[in-house]
C-alpha positions in Angstrom: 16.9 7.5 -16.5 13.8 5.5 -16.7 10.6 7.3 -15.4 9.4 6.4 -11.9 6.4 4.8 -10.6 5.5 4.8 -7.0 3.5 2.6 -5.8 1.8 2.4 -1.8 2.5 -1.3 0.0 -0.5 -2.0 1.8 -3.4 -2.6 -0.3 -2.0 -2.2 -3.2 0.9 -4.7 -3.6 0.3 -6.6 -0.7 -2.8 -7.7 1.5 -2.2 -6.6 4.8 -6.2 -7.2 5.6 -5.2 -10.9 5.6 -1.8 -10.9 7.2 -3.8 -9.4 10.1 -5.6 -12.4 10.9 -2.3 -14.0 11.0 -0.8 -11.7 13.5 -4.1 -12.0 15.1 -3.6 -15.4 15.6 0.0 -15.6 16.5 -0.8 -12.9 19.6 -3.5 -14.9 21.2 -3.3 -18.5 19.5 -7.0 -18.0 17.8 -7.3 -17.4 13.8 -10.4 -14.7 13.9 -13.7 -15.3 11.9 -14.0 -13.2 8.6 -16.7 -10.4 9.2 -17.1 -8.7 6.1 -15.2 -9.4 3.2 -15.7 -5.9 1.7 -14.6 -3.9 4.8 -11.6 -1.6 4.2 -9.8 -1.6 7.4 -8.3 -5.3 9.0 -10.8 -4.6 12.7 -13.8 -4.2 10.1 -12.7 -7.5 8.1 -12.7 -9.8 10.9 -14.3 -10.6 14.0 -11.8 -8.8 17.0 -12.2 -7.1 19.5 -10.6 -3.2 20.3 -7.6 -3.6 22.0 -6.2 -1.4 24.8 -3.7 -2.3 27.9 -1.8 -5.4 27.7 -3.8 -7.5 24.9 -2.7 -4.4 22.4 1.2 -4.2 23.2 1.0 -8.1 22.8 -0.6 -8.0 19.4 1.6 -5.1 18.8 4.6 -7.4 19.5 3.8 -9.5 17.1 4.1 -6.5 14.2 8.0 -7.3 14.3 10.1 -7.9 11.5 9.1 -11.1 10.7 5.3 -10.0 10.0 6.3 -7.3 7.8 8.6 -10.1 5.6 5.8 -12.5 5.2 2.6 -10.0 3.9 1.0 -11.9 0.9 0.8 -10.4 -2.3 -2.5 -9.0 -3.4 -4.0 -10.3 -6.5 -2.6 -9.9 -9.9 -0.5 -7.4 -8.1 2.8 -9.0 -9.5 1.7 -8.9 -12.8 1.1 -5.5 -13.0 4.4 -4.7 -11.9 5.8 -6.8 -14.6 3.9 -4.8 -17.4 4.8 -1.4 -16.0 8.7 -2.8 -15.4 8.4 -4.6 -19.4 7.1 -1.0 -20.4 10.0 0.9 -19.2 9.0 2.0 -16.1 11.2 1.9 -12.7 9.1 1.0 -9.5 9.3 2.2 -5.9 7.9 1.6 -2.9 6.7 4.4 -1.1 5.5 3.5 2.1 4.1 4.8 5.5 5.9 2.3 7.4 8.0 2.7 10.1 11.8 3.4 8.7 12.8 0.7 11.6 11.0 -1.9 8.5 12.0 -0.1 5.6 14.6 -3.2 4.7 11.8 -5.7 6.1 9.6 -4.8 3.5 11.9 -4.3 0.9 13.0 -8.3 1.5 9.1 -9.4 1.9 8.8 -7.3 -2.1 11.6 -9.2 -3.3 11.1 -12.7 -2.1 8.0 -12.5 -3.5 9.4 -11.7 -7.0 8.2 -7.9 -7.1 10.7 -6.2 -9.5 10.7 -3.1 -7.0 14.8 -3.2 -5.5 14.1 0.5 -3.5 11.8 0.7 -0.4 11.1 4.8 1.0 9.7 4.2 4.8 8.2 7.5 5.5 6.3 6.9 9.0 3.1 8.3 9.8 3.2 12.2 11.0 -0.4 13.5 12.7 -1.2 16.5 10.4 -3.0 16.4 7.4 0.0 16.6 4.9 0.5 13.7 3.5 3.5 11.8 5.7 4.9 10.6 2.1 4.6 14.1 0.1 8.3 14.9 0.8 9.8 11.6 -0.4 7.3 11.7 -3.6 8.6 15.6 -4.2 12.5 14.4 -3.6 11.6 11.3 -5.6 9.8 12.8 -8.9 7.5 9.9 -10.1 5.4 10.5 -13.5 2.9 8.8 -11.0 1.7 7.3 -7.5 -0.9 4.9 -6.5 -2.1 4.4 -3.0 -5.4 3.0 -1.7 -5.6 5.9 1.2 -6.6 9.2 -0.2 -5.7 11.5 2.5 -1.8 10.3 1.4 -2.9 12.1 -2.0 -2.7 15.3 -0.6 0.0 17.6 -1.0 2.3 15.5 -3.3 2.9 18.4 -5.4 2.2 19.3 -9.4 3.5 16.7 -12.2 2.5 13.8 -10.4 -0.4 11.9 -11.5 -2.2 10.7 -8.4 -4.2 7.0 -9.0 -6.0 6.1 -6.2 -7.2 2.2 -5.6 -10.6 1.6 -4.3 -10.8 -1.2 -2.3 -13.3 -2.3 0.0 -16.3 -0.4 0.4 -17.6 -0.7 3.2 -15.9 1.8 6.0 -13.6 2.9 3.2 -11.7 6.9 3.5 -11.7 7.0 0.1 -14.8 9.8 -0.6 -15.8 13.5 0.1 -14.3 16.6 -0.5 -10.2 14.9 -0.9 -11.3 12.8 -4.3 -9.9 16.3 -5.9 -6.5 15.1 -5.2 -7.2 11.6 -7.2 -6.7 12.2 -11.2 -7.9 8.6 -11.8 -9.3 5.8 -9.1 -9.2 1.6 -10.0 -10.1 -1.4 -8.5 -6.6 -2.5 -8.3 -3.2 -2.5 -9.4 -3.8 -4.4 -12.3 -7.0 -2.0 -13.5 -4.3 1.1 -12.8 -1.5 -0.7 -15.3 -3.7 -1.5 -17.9 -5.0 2.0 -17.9 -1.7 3.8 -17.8 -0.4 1.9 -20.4 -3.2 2.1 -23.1 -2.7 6.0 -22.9 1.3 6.0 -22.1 4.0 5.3 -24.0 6.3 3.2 -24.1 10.0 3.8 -22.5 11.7 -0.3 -23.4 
């Protein structure tokens, strides 16, 4: 059995910050203006508007299967999972997505070449446990990496906890919950290189 990594979707394999212009555009047939690059959630990035009513169950329409198959990958994202796969490592996606997408994103990791062939949609829940602790304590990983460090919480002992920090400006990422994070990176890529300086090797 090769060792587990789990590894968060958005913002962290794949830019969902820029697929939301996309949707964006497809709901109301205008591509927003970019805001701030450095903001760390998609409203912040660009230049929308709250939604509520109608406008936001037709933007919501256009989250559909098609929109989670087509997310772009992030970065050097793809190469990270390449070293951690060459190094002996099996990846899995552990997400917060609706289960109803599970095999949508699963397809949009493949046919962008990810080596990652299992997908865990764990929803969202409204407490402060994490919504993927569960899956993570069924699944065992020697580690996880998310870019949203309330998800850190609660994943239980023997699980090393990386968190990415990405865009500063509105980001969750501080106060009291950094506890939970036993390392933080600016990306996938910084995570792999640093896990596998100080790991061994299981090829």
């Amino acid at each position: 059995m090769k060792p587990i990594i789990a590894l968060d979707a958005d913002g962290v394999l794949l830019d969902y910050n820029r697929a939301y212009a996309g949707a964006w555009e497809r709901a109301f047939g205008q591509r927003p203006a970019e805001a701030d690059p450095h903001a760390y959630w998609a409203m912040d990035r660009w230049a929308v508007q709250a939604l509520d009513g109608e406008r936001l169950q037709q933007f919501r329409a256009c989250m559909d299967d098609d929109f989670w198959r087509s997310i772009p990958a992030l970065g050097n994202a793809l190469q990270a999972c390449q070293d951690l796969q060459g190094a002996g490592y099996e990846l899995v996606c552990v997400t917060a997505l609706a289960a109803r997408f599970e095999q949508a994103r699963l397809g949009n990791l493949r046919d962008l070449g990810f080596p990652i062939d299992r997908v865990i949609a764990t929803g969202r829940t409204t407490g402060l446990r994490s919504p993927k602790a569960d899956a993570l304590q069924r699944l065992g990983p020697v580690a996880f990496v998310d870019d949203y460090l309330p998800y850190l919480r609660d994943i239980g002992p023997g699980i090393h906890a990386a968190l990415v920090c990405r865009g500063p400006n509105g980001t969750p990422n501080t106060g009291p919950d950094l506890v939970h994070a036993h390392s933080q990176h600016a990306d996938l890529m910084a995570f792999s290189q640093w896990w596998l300086q100080q790991a061994p090797s299981h090829s």
